[in-house]
C-alpha positions as CSV (number, residue, x, y, z in Angstrom):
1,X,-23.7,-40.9,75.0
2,X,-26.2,-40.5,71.7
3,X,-26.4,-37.4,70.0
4,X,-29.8,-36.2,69.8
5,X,-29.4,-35.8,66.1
6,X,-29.6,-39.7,66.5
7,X,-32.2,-40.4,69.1
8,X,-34.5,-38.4,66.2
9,X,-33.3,-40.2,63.2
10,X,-34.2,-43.6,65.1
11,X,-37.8,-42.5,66.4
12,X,-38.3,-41.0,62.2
13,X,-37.3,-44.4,61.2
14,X,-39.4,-45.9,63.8
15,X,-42.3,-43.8,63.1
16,X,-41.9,-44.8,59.4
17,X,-41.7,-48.3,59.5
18,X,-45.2,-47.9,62.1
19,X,-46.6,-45.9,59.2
20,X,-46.0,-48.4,56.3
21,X,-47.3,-51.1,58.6
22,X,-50.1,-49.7,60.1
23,X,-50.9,-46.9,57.4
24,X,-53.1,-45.2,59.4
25,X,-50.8,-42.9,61.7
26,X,-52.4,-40.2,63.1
27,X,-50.7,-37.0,63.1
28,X,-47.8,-38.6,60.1
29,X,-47.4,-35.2,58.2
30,X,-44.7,-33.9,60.9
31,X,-42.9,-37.2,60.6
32,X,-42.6,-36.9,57.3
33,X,-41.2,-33.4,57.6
34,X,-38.7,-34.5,59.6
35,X,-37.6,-37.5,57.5
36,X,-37.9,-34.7,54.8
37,X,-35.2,-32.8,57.2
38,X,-32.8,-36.0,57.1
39,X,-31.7,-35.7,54.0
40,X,-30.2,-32.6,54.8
41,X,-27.8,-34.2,56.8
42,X,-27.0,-36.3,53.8
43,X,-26.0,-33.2,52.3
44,X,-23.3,-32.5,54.7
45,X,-21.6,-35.5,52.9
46,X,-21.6,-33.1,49.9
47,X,-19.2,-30.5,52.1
48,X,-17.0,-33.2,52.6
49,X,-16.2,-34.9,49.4
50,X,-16.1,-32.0,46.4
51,X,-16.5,-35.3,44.2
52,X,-19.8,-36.0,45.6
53,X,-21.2,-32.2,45.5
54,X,-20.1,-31.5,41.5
55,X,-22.2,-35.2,40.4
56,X,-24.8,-33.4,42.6
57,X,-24.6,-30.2,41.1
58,X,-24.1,-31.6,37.8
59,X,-27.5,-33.9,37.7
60,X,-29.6,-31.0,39.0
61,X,-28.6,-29.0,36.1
62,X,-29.2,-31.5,33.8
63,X,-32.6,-32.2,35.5
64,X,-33.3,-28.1,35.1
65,X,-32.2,-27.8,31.4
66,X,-34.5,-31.3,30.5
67,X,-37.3,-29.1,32.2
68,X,-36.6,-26.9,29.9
69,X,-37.0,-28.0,26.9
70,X,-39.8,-30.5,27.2
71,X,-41.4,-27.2,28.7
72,X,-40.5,-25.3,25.3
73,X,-41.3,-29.3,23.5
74,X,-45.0,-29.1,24.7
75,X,-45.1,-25.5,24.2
76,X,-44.0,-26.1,20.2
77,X,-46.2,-28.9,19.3
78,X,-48.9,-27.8,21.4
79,X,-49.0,-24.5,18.9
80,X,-48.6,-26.8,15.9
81,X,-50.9,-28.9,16.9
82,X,-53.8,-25.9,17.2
83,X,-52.7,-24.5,13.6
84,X,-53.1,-28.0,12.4
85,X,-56.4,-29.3,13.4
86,X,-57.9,-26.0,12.5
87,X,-59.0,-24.5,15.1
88,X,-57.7,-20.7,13.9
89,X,-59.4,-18.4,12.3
90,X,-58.1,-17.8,8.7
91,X,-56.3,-14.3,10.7
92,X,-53.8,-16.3,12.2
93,X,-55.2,-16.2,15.2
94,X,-54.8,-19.4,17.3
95,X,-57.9,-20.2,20.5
């Protein structure tokens, strides 16, 4: 006997494969919660290999600290930038 964890994952990947052919689904944005929802049983994998879960962890901090500093990047230049082309007053004061 099927799980029902199984049944669903066929009629998402059903209901996906309609969607890219026909494009015009009505009703898709459930479906593509629930397809949303399967990759959390891909992170049950992560309980059962430690490997798996610390190259996980490890690229989602990297991906945090690059956010970072191309946040702090834009944020730099963007005030150089401003002081450069002249668009403050001769206070100091930046628009």
């Amino acid at each position: 006997m099927s799980k029902p964890s199984n049944i669903l994952d066929a009629g998402v990947v059903i209901s996906a494969v309609l969607d890219l052919i026909l494009y015009d689904l009505p009703n898709t944005q459930m479906l593509r919660l629930l397809r949303l929802m399967r990759l959390l049983r891909a992170a049950k994998l992560m309980d059962m290999f430690p490997q798996l879960y610390a190259l996980v962890h490890g690229m989602w901090s990297t991906i945090v600290a690059m956010s970072w500093g191309v946040f702090f990047c834009v944020r730099h230049f963007g005030d150089v930038l401003h002081r450069c082309c002249g668009i403050c007053d001769p206070g100091g004061y930046c628009i």
